[in-house]
C-alpha positions as CSV (number, residue, x, y, z in Angstrom):
1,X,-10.9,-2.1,-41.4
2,X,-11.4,1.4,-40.4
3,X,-14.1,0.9,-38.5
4,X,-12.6,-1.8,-36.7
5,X,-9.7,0.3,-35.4
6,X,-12.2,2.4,-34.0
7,X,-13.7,0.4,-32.2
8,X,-10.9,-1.2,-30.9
9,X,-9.1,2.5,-29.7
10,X,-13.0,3.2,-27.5
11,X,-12.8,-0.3,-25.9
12,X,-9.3,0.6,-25.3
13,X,-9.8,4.2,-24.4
14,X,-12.5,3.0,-21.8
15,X,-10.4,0.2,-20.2
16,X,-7.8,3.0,-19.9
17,X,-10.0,5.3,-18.4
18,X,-11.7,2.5,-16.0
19,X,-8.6,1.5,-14.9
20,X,-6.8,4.9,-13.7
21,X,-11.1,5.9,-12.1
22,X,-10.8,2.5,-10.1
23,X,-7.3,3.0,-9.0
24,X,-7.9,7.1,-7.3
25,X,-11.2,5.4,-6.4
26,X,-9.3,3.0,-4.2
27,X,-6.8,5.1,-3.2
28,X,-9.8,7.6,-2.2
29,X,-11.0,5.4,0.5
30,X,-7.6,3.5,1.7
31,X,-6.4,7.0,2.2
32,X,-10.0,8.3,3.8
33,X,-10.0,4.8,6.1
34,X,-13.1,3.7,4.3
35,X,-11.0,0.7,3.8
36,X,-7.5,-0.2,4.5
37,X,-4.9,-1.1,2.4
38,X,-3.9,-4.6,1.2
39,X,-1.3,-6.6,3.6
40,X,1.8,-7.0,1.9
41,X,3.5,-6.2,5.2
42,X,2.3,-8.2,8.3
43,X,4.1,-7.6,11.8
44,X,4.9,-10.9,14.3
45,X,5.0,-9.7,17.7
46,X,7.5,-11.9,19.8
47,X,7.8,-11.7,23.7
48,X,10.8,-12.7,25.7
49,X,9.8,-14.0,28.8
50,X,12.8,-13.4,31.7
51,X,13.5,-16.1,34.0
52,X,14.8,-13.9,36.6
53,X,13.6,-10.9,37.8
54,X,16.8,-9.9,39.9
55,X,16.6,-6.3,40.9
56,X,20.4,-5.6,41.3
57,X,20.0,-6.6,37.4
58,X,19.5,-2.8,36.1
59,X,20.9,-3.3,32.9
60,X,18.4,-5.9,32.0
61,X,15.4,-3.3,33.5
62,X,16.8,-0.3,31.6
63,X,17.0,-2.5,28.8
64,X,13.2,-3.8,29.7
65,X,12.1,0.1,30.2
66,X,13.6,1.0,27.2
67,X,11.6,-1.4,24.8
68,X,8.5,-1.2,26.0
69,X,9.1,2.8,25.4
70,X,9.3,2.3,22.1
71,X,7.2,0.0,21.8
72,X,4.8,2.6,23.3
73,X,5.4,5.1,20.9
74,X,7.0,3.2,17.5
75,X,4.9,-0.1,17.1
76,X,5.2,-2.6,15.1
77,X,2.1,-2.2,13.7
78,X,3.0,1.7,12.8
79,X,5.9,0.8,10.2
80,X,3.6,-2.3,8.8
81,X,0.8,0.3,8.1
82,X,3.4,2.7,6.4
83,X,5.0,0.4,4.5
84,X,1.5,-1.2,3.2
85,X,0.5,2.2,2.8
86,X,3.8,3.0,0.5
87,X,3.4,-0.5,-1.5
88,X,-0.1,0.3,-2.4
89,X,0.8,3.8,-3.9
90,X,3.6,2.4,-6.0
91,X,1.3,-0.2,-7.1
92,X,-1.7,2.5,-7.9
93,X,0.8,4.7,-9.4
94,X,2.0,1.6,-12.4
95,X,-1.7,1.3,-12.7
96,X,-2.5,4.3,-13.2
97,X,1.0,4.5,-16.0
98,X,-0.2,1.6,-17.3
99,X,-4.3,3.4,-17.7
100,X,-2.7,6.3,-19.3
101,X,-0.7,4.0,-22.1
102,X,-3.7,2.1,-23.0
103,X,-6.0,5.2,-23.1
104,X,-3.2,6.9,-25.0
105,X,-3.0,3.9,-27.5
106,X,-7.1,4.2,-27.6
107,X,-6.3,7.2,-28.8
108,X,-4.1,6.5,-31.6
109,X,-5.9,4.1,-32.8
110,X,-9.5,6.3,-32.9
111,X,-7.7,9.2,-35.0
């Protein structure tokens, strides 16, 4: 029976330890751009097309100007990438708790 629970707390010690390698593996290259991070978040780009183009309309063209400004310096894509970029680290930091707990139970179970 001893034996047993020794064997059991090294398979567990090495998934734990696979698990939390794999994860700053991962996170090594998403963060290097070796690879990108998974899509949680995906943008939709939508276009309003005018049917006018009236030029004593200049609250329409500020209005116009003003979009594609920020559009030019705040994309869509920019806060897609952060926010995939912030869903993987939450998600590599629980696997990386969850590593540690089944490592640390390894553990326990070796001694």
């Amino acid at each position: 029976m001893m034996n047993l629970n020794k064997i059991i707390g090294f398979v567990l010690l090495i998934l734990g330890l696979l698990i939390i390698g794999w994860t700053l593996f991962e996170s090594y290259n998403i963060f290097n751009g070796k690879t990108s991070a998974p899509f949680v978040f995906k943008t939709q780009t939508f276009e309003q097309k005018t049917s006018s183009n009236n030029p004593t309309d200049l609250k329409k063209q500020l209005n116009e100007a003003l979009k594609k400004q920020l559009n030019e310096m705040l994309s869509p894509e920019t806060f897609s990438k952060i926010l995939n970029m912030i869903s993987w680290s939450i998600f590599a930091g629980i696997l990386i708790l969850g590593g540690g707990q089944i490592a640390g139970l390894g553990i326990r179970l070796i001694s």
